[in-house]
C-alpha positions in Angstrom: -188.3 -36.3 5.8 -186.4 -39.3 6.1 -187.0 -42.3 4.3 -188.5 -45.7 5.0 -186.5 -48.4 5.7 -186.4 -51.6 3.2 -185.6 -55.0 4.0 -183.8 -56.9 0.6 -184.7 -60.4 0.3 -181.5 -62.4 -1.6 -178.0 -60.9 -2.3 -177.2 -61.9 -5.8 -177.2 -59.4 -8.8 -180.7 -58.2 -8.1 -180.7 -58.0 -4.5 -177.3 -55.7 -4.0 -178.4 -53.9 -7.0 -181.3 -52.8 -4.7 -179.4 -52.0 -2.3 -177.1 -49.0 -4.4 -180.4 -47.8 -5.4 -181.9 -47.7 -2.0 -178.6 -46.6 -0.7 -178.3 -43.7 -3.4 -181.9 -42.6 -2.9 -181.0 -42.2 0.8 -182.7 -45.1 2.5 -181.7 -47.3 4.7 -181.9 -51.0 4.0 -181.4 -54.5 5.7 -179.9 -57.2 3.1 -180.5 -61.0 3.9 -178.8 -63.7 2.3 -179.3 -67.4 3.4 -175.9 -68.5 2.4 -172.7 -68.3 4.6 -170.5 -66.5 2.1 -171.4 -64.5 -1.4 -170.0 -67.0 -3.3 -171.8 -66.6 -6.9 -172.0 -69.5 -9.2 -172.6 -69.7 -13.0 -170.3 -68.3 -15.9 -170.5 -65.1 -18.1 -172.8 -62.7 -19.0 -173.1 -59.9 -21.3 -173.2 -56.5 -20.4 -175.1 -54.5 -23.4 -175.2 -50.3 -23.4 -178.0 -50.4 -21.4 -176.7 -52.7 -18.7 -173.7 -50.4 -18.3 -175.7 -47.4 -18.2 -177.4 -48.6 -15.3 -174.1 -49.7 -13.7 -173.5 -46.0 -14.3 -176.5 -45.2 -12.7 -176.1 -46.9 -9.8 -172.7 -45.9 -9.0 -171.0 -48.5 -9.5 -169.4 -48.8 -13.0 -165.8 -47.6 -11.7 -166.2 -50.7 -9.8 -167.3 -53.9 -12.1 -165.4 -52.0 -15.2 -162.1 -53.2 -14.1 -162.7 -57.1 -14.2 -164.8 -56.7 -17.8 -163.9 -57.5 -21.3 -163.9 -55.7 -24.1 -164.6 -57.8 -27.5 -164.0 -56.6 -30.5 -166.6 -58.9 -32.1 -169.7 -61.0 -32.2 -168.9 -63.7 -34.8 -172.4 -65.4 -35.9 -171.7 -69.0 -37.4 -173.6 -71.8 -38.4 -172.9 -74.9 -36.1 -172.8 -77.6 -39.0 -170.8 -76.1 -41.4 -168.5 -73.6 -39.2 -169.0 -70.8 -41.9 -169.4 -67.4 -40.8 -172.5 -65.5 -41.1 -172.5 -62.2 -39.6 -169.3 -60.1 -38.1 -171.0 -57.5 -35.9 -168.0 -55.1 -34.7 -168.2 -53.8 -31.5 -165.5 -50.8 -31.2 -165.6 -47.0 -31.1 -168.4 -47.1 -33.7 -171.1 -49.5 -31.9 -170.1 -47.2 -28.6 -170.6 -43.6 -30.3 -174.3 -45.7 -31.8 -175.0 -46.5 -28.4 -173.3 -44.0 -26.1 -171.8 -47.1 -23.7 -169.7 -50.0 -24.9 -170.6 -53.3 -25.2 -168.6 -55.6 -22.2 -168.7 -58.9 -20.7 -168.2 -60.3 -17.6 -168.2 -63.5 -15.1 -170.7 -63.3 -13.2 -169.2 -63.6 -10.3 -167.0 -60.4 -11.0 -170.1 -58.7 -11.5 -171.2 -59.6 -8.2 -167.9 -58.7 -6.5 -168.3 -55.6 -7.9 -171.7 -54.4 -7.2 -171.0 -55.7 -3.5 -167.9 -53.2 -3.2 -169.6 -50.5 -4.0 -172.4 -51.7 -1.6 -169.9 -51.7 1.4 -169.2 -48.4 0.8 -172.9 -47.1 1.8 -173.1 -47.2 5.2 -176.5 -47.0 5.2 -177.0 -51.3 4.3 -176.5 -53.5 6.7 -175.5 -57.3 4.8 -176.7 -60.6 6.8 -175.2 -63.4 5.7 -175.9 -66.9 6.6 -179.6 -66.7 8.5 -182.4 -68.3 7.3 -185.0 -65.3 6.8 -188.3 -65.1 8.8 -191.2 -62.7 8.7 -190.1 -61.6 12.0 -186.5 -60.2 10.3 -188.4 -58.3 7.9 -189.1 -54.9 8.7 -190.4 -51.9 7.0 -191.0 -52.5 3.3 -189.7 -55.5 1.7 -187.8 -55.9 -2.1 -188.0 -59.5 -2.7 -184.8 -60.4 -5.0 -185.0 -63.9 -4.2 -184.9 -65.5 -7.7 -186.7 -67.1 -10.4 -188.1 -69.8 -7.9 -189.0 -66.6 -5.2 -190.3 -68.1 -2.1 -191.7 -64.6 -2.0 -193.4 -64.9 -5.1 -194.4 -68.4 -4.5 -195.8 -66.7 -1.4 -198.5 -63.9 -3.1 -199.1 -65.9 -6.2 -198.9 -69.5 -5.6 -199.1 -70.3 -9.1 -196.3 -68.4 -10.2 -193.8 -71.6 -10.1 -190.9 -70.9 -13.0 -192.3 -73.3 -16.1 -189.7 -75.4 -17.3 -189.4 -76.3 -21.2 -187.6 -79.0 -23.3 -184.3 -77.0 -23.6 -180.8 -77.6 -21.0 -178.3 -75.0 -20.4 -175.1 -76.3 -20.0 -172.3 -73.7 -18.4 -168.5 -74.2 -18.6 -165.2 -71.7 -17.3 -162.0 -72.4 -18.7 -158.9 -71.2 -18.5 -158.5 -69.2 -21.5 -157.8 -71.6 -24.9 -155.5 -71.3 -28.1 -158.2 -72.2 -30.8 -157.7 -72.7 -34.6 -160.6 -71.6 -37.0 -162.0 -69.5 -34.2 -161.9 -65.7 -33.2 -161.6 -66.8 -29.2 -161.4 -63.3 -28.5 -164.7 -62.6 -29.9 -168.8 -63.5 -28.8 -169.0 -66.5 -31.0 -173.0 -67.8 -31.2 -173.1 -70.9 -33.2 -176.6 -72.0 -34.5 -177.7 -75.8 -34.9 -180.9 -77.6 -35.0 -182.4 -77.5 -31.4 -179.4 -76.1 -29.8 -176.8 -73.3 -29.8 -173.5 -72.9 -28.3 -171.9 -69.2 -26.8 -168.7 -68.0 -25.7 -166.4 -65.3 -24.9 -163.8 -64.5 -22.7 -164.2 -63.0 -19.2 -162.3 -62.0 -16.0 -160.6 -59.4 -18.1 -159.8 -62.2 -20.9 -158.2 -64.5 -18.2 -161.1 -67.3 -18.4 -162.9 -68.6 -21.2 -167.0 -69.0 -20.9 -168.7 -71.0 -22.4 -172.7 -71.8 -22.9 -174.7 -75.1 -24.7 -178.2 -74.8 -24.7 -179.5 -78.6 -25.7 -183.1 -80.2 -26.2 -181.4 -82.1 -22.8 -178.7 -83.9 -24.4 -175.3 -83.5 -23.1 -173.4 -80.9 -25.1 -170.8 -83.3 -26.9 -173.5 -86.0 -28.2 -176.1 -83.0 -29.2 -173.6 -81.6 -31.2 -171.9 -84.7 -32.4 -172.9 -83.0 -36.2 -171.3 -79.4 -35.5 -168.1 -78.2 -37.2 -164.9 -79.6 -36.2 -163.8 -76.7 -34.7 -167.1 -76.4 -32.4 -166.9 -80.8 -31.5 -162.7 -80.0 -30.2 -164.0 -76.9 -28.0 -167.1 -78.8 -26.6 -164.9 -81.8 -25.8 -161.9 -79.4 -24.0 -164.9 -79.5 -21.6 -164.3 -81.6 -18.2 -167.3 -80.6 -16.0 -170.8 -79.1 -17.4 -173.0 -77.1 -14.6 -176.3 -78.4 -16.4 -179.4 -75.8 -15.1 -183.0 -75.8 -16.7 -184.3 -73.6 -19.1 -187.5 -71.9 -17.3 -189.2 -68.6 -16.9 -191.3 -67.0 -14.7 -195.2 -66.6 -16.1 -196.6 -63.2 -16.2 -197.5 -62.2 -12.5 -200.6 -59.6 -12.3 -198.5 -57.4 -10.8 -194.8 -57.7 -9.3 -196.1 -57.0 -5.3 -198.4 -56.5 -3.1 -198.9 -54.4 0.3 -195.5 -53.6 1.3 -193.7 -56.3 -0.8 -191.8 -55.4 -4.2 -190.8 -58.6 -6.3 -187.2 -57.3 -8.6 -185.4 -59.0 -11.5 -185.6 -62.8 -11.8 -188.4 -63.1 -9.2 -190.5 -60.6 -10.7 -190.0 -61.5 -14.8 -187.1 -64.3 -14.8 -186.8 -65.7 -18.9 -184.5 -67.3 -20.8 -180.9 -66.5 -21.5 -181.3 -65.9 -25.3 -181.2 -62.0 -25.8 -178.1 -62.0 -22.5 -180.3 -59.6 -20.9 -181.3 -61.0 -17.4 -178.3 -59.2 -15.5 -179.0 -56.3 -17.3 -182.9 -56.1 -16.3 -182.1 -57.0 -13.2 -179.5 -53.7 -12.8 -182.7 -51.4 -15.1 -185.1 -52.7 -12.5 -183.4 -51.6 -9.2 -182.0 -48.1 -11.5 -186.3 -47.7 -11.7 -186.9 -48.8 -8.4 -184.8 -45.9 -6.7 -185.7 -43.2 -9.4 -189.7 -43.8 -8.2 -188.8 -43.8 -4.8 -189.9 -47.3 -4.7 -193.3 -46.9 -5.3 -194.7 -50.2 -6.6 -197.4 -48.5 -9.1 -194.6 -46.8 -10.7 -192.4 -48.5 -10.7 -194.2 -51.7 -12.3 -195.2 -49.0 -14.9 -192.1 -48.4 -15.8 -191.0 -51.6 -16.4 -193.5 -54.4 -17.1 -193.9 -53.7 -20.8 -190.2 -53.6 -21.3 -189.2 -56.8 -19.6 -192.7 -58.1 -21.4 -191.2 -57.4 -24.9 -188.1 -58.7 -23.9 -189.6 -62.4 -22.7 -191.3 -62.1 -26.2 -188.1 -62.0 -27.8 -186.5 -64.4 -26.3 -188.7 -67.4 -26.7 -188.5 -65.8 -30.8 -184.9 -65.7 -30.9 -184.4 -69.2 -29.1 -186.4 -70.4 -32.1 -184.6 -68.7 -34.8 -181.3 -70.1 -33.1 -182.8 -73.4 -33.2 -184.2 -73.7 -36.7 -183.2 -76.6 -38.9 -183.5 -77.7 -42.8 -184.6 -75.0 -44.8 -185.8 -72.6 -42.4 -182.2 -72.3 -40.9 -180.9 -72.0 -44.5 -183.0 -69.1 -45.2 -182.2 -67.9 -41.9 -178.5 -68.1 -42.6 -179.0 -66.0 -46.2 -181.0 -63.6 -44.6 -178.2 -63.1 -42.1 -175.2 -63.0 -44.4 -177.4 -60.4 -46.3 -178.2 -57.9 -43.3 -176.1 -54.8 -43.0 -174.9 -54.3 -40.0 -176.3 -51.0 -39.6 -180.0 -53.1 -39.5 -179.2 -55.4 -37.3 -178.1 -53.3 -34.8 -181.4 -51.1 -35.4 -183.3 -53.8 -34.6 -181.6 -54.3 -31.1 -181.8 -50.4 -30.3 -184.9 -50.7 -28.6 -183.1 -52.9 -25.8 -179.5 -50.7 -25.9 -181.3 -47.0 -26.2 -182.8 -47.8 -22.4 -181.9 -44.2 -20.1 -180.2 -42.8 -23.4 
């Protein structure tokens, strides 16, 4: 019996995702993306065991792996005084805990990847550049159209993303000489109301880098941070500035012959690094049910709950000042690193 055919709303992450999973479930599928050209915008993001597992899954791993990085590290500091507070090593013993490595990535290699191993299934057709109507939509219809989805605006209209206080600022440099700093490393920096990332990408070629801010610009909010943490801010000429927002629960992710996938469907905060990767688990569920919406939502909704949960906890925790970020900075410096990985195992043991 042959199998229906899908049309894809959007052709970022989430949307070509779909596609290898429609593609590799033997489908055929339409893909319809409004702009001209893929031309994907933003900076890094991290790619965790599970995120490479469903790369694996997907068929395409051989294809992103190439343009990842490899760090040997994620350095935890404190933002005011510079100190170190946890070393969490990421070699041959996090990959044997985990059964994948831990990698990072520009985005937009990420994308380039998952779209070369798109063009390889004949059975997609990509449209670029068209406006989408209800007239080009035939058969049934994944709607990967981001966290302000037209689609989901469409069968919930209530379902706008809800904005809070905090900014997130986005940088790519070319890759820097730093003193004081492990550049080769994930560095997270903690500081009251704000937090700063970065870590190479484009195989250690380019330099991301990530302030998250109560709104303030990244160089006056951190006007108080380490020395070292003030020089990399300022090596900064342009910030991409976007708004940190999330999707509110949806009482279920479709309706009819409509499927709602990744930032449409559950779009959150960046503070666990895991929207590429639920993106990438979404459309890996998506094609192992067949696509059937009951399922599939099963599968996933609890997950991707938990994960929103955790977020908005750990963006607090990042953000904690006075004594509270004191005692979290003990508790840190006293955690063995065997616990704090257990206590991330529930996100990196996905498909194991």
């Amino acid at each position: 019996m042959r199998e229906a055919h899908y049309s894809i709303v959007g052709g970022g992450i989430a949307g070509l995702a779909s596609g290898l999973a429609l593609a590799n479930m033997g489908a055929t599928a339409t893909l319809f993306e409004q702009a001209t050209k893929f031309e994907e915008v933003g900076a890094g993001l991290q790619l965790g065991p599970n995120a490479v597992r469903a790369l694996e899954a997907l068929e395409a791993w051989d294809a992103v792996s190439p343009s990842t990085y490899a760090p040997p590290a994620i350095h935890i500091r404190d933002g005011i005084s510079g100190r170190l507070l946890k070393e969490v090593e990421l070699g041959r013993a996090f990959a044997a805990r985990f059964g994948q490595p831990y990698r990072v990535a520009h985005r937009a290699d990420l994308h380039e990847g998952l779209l070369a191993a798109l063009k390889v299934r004949r059975s997609v057709d990509i449209n670029l550049g068209k406006a989408v109507s209800h007239n080009d939509l035939t058969g049934e219809i994944v709607a990967a159209d981001g966290i302000n989805s037209p689609t989901r605006l469409g069968l919930f209209p209530a379902s706008g993303a809800i904005c809070l206080p905090e900014k997130i600022y986005r940088a790519l440099l070319p890759m820097p000489e730093l003193r004081g700093i492990a550049a080769e490393c994930v560095n997270l920096w903690l500081f009251p109301q704000g937090h700063v990332v970065h870590y190479p990408v484009s195989g250690g070629k380019k330099f991301n880098l990530v302030a998250v801010t109560q709104g303030d610009q990244p160089v006056s909010h951190f006007a108080r941070a380490a020395a070292e943490l003030r020089a990399l801010l300022a090596m900064v000429p342009i910030w991409l500035e976007w708004p940190g927002a999330y999707v509110p629960a949806l009482p279920n992710w479709g309706h009819g012959n409509v499927r709602l996938i990744g930032d449409a469907a559950h779009g959150t905060l960046p503070f666990l690094a895991q929207g590429a990767a639920m993106a990438l688990e979404d459309a890996v569920a998506l094609g192992k049910v067949k696509a059937n919406l009951v399922i599939y939502e099963a599968m996933r909704r609890a997950r991707v709950a938990r994960l929103h949960r955790e977020t908005l906890r750990n963006g607090k925790i990042y953000h904690l000042q006075g004594m509270a970020a004191l005692a979290r900075n003990t508790a840190l410096r006293a955690m063995p690193q065997s616990l704090f990985l257990q206590r991330l195992a529930w996100i990196y043991d996905w498909l194991q």
